[in-house]
C-alpha positions in Angstrom: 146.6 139.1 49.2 143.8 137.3 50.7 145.2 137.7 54.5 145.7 141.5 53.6 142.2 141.8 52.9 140.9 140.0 55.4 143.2 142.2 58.2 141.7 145.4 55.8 138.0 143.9 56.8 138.6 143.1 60.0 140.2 147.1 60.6 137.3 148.7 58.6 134.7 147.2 61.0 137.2 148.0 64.3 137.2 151.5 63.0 133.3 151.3 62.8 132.6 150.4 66.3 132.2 153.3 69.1 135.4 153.3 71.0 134.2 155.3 73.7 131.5 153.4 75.3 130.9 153.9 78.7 130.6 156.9 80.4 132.1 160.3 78.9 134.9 161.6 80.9 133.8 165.0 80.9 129.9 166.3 80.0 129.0 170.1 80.2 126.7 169.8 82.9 122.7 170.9 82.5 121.0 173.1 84.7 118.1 170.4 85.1 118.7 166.7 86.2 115.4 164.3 86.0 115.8 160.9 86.8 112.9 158.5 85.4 112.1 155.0 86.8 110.2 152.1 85.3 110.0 149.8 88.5 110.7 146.1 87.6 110.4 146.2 83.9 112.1 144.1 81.4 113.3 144.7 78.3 110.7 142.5 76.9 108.5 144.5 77.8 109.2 147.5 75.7 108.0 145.2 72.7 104.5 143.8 74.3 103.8 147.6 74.9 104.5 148.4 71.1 102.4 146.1 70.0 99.8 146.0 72.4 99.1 150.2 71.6 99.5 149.1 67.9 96.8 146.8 68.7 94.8 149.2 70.3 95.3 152.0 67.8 95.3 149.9 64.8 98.7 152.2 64.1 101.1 149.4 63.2 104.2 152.0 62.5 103.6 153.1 66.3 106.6 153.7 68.8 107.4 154.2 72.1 108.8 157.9 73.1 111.8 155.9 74.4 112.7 154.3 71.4 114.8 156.9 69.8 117.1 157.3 72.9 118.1 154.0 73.9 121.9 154.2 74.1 122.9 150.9 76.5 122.6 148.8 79.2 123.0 149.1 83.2 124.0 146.2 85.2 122.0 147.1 88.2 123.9 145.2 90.8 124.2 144.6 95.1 127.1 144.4 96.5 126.7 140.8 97.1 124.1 139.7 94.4 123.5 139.9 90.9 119.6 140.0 91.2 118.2 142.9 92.9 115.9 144.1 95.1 114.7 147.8 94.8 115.7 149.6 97.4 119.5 148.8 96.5 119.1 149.0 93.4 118.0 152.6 93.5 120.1 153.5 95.9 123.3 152.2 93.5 122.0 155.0 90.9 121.2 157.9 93.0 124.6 157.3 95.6 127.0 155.0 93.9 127.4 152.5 96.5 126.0 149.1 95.9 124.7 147.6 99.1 122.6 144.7 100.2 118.6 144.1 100.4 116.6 146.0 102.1 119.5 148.4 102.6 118.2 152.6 101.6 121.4 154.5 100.5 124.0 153.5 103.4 127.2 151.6 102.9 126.9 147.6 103.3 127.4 145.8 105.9 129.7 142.8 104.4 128.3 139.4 103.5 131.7 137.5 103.8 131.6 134.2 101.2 128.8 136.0 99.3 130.1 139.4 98.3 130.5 140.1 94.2 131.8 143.7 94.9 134.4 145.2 97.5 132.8 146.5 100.6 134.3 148.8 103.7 133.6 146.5 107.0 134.4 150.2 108.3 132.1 152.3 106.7 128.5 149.7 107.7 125.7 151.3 108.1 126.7 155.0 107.6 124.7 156.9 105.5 125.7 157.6 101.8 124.5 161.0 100.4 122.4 160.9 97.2 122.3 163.0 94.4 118.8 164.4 95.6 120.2 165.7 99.0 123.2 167.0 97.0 121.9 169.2 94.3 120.3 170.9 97.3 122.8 171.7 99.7 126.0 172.1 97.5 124.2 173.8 94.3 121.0 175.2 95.6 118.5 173.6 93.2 115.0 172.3 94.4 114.2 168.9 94.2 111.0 166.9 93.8 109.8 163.5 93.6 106.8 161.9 91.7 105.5 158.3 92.2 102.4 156.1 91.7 103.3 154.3 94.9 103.5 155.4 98.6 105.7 157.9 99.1 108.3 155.6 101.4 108.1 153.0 99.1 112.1 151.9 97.9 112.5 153.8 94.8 111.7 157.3 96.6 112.7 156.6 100.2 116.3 155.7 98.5 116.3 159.3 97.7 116.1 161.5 100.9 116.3 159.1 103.6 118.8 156.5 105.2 118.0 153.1 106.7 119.3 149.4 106.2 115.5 148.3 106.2 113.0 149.3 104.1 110.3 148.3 105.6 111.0 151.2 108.5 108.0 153.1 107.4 108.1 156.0 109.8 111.7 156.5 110.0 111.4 156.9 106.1 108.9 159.0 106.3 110.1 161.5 109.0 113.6 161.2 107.2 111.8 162.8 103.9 109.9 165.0 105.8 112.9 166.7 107.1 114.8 166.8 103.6 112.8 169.9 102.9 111.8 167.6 99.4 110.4 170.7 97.4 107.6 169.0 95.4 106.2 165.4 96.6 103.5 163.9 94.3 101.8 160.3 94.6 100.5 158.2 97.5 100.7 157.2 100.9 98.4 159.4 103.1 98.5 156.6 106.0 102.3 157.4 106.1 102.5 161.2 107.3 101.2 161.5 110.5 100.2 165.0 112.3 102.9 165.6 113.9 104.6 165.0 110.4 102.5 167.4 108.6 103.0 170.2 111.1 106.6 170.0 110.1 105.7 170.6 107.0 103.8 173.4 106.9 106.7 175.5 109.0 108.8 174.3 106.6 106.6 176.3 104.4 105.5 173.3 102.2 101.5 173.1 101.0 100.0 169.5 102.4 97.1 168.5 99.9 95.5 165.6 100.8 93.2 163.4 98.2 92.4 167.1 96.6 92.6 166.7 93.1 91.3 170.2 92.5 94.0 171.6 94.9 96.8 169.7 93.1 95.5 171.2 89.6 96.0 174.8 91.3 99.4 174.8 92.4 101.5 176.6 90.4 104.3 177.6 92.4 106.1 177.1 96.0 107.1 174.0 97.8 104.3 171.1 97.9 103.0 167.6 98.7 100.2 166.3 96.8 99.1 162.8 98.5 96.4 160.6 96.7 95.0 157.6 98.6 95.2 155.8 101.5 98.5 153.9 100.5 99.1 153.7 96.4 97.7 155.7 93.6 95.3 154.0 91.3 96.5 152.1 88.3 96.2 153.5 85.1 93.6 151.4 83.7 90.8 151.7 85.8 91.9 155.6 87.4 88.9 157.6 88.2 89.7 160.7 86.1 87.8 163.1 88.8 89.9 162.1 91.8 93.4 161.2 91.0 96.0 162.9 88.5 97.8 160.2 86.0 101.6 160.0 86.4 102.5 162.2 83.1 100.0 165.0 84.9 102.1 164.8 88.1 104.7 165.1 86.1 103.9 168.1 84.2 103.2 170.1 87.1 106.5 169.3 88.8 108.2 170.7 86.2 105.7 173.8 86.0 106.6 174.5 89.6 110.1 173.3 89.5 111.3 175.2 86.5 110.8 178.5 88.5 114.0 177.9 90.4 116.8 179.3 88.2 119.3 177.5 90.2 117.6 174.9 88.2 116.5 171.2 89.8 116.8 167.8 90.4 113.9 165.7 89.7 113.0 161.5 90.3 109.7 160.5 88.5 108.9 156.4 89.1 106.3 154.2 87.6 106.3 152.7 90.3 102.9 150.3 89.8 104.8 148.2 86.4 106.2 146.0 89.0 103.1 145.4 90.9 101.6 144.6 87.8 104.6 142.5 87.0 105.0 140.8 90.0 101.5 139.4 90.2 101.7 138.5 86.3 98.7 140.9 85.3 99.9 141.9 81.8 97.3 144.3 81.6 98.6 146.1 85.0 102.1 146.3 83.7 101.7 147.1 80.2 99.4 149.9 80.4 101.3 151.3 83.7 104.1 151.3 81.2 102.9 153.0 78.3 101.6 156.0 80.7 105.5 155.9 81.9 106.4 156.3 78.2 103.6 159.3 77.4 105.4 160.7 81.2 108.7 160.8 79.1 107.1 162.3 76.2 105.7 165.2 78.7 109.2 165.4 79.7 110.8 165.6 76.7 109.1 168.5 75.1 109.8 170.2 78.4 113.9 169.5 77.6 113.6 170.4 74.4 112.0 173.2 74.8 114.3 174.4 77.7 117.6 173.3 76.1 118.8 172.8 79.4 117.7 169.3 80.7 119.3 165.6 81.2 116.9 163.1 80.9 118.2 159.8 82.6 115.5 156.7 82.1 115.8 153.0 83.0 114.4 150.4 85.3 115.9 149.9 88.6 115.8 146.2 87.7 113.8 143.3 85.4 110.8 141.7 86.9 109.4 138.4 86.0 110.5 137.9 82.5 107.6 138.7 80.8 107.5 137.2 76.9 105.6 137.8 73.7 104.3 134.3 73.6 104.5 131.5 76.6 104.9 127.4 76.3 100.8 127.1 75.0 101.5 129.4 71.6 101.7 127.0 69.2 102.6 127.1 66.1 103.3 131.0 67.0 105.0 131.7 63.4 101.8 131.4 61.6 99.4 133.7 64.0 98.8 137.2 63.7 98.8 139.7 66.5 95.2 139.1 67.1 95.8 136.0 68.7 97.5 137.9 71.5 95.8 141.0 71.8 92.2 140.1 71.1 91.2 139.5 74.8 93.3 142.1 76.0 91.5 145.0 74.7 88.9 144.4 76.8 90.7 144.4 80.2 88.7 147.1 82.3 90.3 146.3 85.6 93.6 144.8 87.2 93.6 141.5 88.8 93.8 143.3 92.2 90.5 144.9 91.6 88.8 142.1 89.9 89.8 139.8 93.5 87.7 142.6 95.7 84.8 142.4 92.8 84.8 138.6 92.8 85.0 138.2 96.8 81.6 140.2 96.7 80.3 137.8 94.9 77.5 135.4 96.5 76.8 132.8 93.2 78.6 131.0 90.7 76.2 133.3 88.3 77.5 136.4 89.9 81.4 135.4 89.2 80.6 134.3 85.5 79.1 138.1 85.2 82.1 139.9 86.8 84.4 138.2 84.2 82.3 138.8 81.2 81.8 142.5 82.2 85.2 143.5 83.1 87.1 141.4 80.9 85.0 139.9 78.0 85.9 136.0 79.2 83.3 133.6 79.7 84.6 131.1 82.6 85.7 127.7 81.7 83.5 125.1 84.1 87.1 124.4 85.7 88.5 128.1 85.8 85.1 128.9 87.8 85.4 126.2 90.3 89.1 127.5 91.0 87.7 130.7 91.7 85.3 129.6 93.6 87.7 127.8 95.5 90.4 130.5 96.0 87.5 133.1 96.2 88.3 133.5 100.4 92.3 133.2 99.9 94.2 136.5 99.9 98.0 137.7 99.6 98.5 141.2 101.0 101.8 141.4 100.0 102.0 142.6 96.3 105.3 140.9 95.8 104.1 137.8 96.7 100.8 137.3 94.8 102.1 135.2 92.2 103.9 132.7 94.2 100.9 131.3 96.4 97.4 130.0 96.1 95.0 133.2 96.2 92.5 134.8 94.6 94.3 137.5 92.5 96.9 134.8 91.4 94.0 132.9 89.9 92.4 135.8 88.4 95.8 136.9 86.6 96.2 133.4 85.6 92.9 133.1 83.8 93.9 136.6 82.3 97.2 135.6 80.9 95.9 132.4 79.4 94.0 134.4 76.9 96.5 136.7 75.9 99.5 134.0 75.4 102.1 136.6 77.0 104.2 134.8 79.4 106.3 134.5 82.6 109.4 133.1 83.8 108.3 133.7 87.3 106.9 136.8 89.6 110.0 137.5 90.8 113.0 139.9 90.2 115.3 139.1 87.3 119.0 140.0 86.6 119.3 140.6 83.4 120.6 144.1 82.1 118.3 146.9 82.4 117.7 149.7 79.4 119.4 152.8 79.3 118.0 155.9 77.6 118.9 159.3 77.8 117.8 162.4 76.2 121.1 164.9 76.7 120.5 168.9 74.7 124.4 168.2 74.1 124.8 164.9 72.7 126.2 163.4 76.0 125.1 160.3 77.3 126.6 157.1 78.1 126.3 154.1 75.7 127.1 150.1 75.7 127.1 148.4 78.9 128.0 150.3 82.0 127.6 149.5 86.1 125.1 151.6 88.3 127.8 153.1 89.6 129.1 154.3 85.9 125.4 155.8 86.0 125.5 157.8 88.9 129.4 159.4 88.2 127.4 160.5 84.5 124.5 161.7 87.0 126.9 163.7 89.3 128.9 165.4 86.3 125.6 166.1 84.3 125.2 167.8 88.0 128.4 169.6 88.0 128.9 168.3 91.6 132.2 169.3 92.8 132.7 167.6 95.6 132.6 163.5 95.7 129.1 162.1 97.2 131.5 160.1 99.2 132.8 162.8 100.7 129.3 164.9 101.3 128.5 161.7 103.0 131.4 161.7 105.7 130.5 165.3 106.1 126.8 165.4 106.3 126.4 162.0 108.3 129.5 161.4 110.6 129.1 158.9 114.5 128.1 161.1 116.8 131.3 159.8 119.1 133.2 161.0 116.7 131.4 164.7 115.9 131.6 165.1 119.7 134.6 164.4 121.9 134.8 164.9 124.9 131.3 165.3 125.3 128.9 163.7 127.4 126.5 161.4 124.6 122.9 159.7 126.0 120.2 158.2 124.0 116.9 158.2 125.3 114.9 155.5 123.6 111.0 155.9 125.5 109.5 158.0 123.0 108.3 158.0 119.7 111.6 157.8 118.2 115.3 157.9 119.6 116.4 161.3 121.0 120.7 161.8 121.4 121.7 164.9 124.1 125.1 165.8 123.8 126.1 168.4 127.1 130.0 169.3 127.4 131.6 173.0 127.2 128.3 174.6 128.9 126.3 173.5 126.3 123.5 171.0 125.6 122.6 169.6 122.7 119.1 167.7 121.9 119.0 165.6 118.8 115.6 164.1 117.8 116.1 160.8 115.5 115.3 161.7 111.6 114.9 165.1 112.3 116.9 168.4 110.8 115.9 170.5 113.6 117.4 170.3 117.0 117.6 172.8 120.2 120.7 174.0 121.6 120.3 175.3 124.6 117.0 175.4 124.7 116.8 177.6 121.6 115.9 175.8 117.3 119.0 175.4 115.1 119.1 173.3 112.2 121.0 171.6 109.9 120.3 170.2 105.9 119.6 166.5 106.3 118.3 165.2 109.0 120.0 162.9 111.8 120.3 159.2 111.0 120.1 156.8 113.7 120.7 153.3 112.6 119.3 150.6 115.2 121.7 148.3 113.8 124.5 149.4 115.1 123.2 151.6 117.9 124.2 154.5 115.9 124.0 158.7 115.5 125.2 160.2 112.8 125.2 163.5 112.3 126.7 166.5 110.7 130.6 167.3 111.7 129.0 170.9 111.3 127.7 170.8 114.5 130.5 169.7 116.7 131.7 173.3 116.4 128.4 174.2 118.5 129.5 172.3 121.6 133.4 174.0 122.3 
């Protein structure tokens, strides 16, 4: 009698669990598609954000927009680690192809003795078509892409461009350029050259540069609104005359975007949590985040209100392991969440602003000041002798801040140890990444699914009838092979590498990263641009032009 229960019990709870976890076969797909990024945030930090606004607001019942639709977990994987780096990472959700760091949607090159995942030794290096460049050419829906960071930063250049190194600034940039992207918002002015912007005003798209007023006037058309030299300013400290927030970016993207009635496809990135992250400013990352989460809620009264809109959100991976409470919090069971929060409120500035404050500084006097203004601390005699000491010592690289002697490292330091909210380091983490997803059907994934679950959900939310896989051997095929019997040269001397192709009477001129060519000394065109990959001393192009040369 007992065992029968016990098998009744055990078959009662069976029955209770969701037997379809993962990703639903088949989903009726939305008109809209918008694709939201919180860069290098961990789950953890969902819960200092809650209870840092409820802090702040004295609204203790307070919760994030998110919170109602979490639905799982994404392993955000490489194809031959389990930590990852953000252009990968990305590139997994918006391509399905897991590659290798560094590495902007193309296939990977193998790793032999390292690989986790399967990789094609035959397929290095070639482009892989993402989701972005797809809803374009195969359904006719615009696209757009807002971001806090510089616009060839990982998490956008992963989008619309190709390249096994990220750091290939103006081959990214050129590559996005010539996308057609309908609607670019965030930083990175330094990045688009003349030349660059010329191309995009025949292309018919609006250049506004550091024009805040110009941005809050576009209503519809195809433009790029750039603010700053490189970033956007972090939330915190965000001169409200010169620079829009993230969630006001957002907003008009979908003002303009919603005007197409093939509908659109639309990546918005916090990009600046994982600067904030990385250098272990808890101020930076929390309060980047919660203007990600009042982005969402922008969003989401736009989805509900057009009953047409999938709403995919989730970091591309975890950064530094951030934790309510660090090895000092004693006796942290019998403390309230003053303890934590009481210094915190009165964070003005980032560490990355309070370092260029500080290194103006000529006397001890002068530091003590900054630190009282800006952040209500008075300096410890020790704390201000190791500023005084790091006061000359820089980092330029953001990643890097917390992993050397410098003087934002000391200043986020300082910082931390009042508010008792710790790190396991200023790196990348591996651990599972949220899912949420707002769907007007009731479709989303749930449990724990891959990245490259995520981006089959993606393409059938889409309604993409043919494989990326396949767009990609289309759209991006070796020049030797688009061509034969043809005549290939690459001229290297300029400003970027240039392919001619002459055979059946014809010549063909191919400009590296570019969607316009001349044949025959007259402009043709094609969707994406041409990808040449320095790597393998390699063209590729669209098969659709091989017809051109017979």
């Amino acid at each position: 009698m007992r065992k029968g229960k016990l098998i009744l019990a055990i078959a009662l709870v069976l029955g209770s669990l969701n037997v379809n976890a993962g990703v639903p076969a088949k989903v009726k797909p939305t008109k809209n598609l918008v694709l939201m990024i919180t860069d290098g945030t961990s789950t953890s930090l969902l819960a200092t954000a809650r209870w840092y606004h409820r802090y702040m607001t004295d609204s203790l019942d307070w919760a994030l927009n998110l919170d109602p639709y979490i639905c799982g977990l994404v392993q955000s994987r490489l194809s031959d680690a389990i930590i990852p780096d953000s252009a990968p990472a990305m590139s997994g959700y918006v391509t399905g192809v897991p590659s290798r760091v560094g590495n902007l949607s193309i296939y990977p090159e193998p790793h032999p003795g390292q690989d986790v995942l399967p990789t094609e030794p035959e397929m290095a290096f070639h482009p892989a078509e993402t989701i972005l460049e797809a809803s374009k050419t195969e359904l006719g829906k615009s696209s757009g892409i807002v971001v806090t960071c510089h616009l060839d930063h990982a998490t956008p250049a992963a989008c619309a461009s190709h390249t096994a190194g990220r750091g290939r600034a103006f081959d990214i940039a050129w590559q996005m350029v010539s996308n057609d992207v309908d609607i670019l918002f965030g930083g990175g002015n330094r990045y688009v050259n003349e030349e660059m912007a010329a191309e995009l005003e025949k292309a018919g798209i609006k250049l506004h540069r550091d024009d805040y007023g110009s941005f809050k006037s576009i209503k519809a058309g195809k433009n790029w609104a750039l603010f700053g030299d490189s970033d956007t300013q972090y939330e915190i400290e965000r001169n409200r005359d010169e620079q829009p927030s993230l969630s006001e970016m957002a907003v008009k993207a979908l003002e303009v975007l919603s005007k197409d009635k093939d509908g659109f496809f639309l990546m918005i990135e916090g990009s600046k949590v994982d600067y904030g992250a990385h250098s272990k400013d808890v101020a930076a990352a929390v309060t980047e985040f919660i203007e990600f989460d009042k982005t969402f809620g922008k969003v989401l009264e736009f989805a509900k209100k057009n009953g047409n809109t999938t709403i995919v959100v989730l970091p591309d991976h975890g950064n530094s392991g951030i934790t309510l409470g660090d090895a000092h919090y004693r006796s942290y069971s019998s403390k309230g969440v003053d303890s934590m929060f009481v210094y915190m409120k009165d964070y003005k500035n980032t560490s990355s602003t309070l370092a260029g404050m500080v290194g103006k500084c000529k006397t001890p006097e002068e530091i003590k000041a900054v630190f009282k203004e800006r952040m209500n601390i008075d300096l410890k005699p020790y704390e201000l002798e190791g500023v005084i000491a790091a006061i000359n010592r820089t980092e330029s690289d953001y990643m890097k801040i917390s992993g050397s002697w410098n003087i934002q490292s000391v200043i986020a330091s300082i910082m931390q140890s009042r508010t008792h909210i710790g790190f396991t380091s200023g790196n990348h983490t591996g651990e599972d990444v949220f899912l949420a997803v707002y769907n007007p059907n009731g479709q989303r994934p749930s449990g724990i699914i891959t990245n490259t679950q995520l981006n089959q959900y993606m393409c059938r939310i889409l309604g993409l009838k043919t494989s990326l896989r396949a767009l990609s051997e289309r759209d991006f095929s070796k020049a030797g092979d688009v061509f034969p019997g043809c005549t290939l040269s690459v001229n290297k001397d300029g400003s970027y590498p240039v392919l001619t192709v002459s055979g059946g009477g014809h010549t063909l001129v191919i400009p590296a990263w570019h969607s316009k060519y001349t044949l025959d000394g007259r402009e043709i065109s094609t969707p994406h641009p041409a990808v040449y990959m320095p790597d393998n001393d390699t063209f590729y192009v669209s098969t659709t032009l091989g017809k051109l040369m017979k």
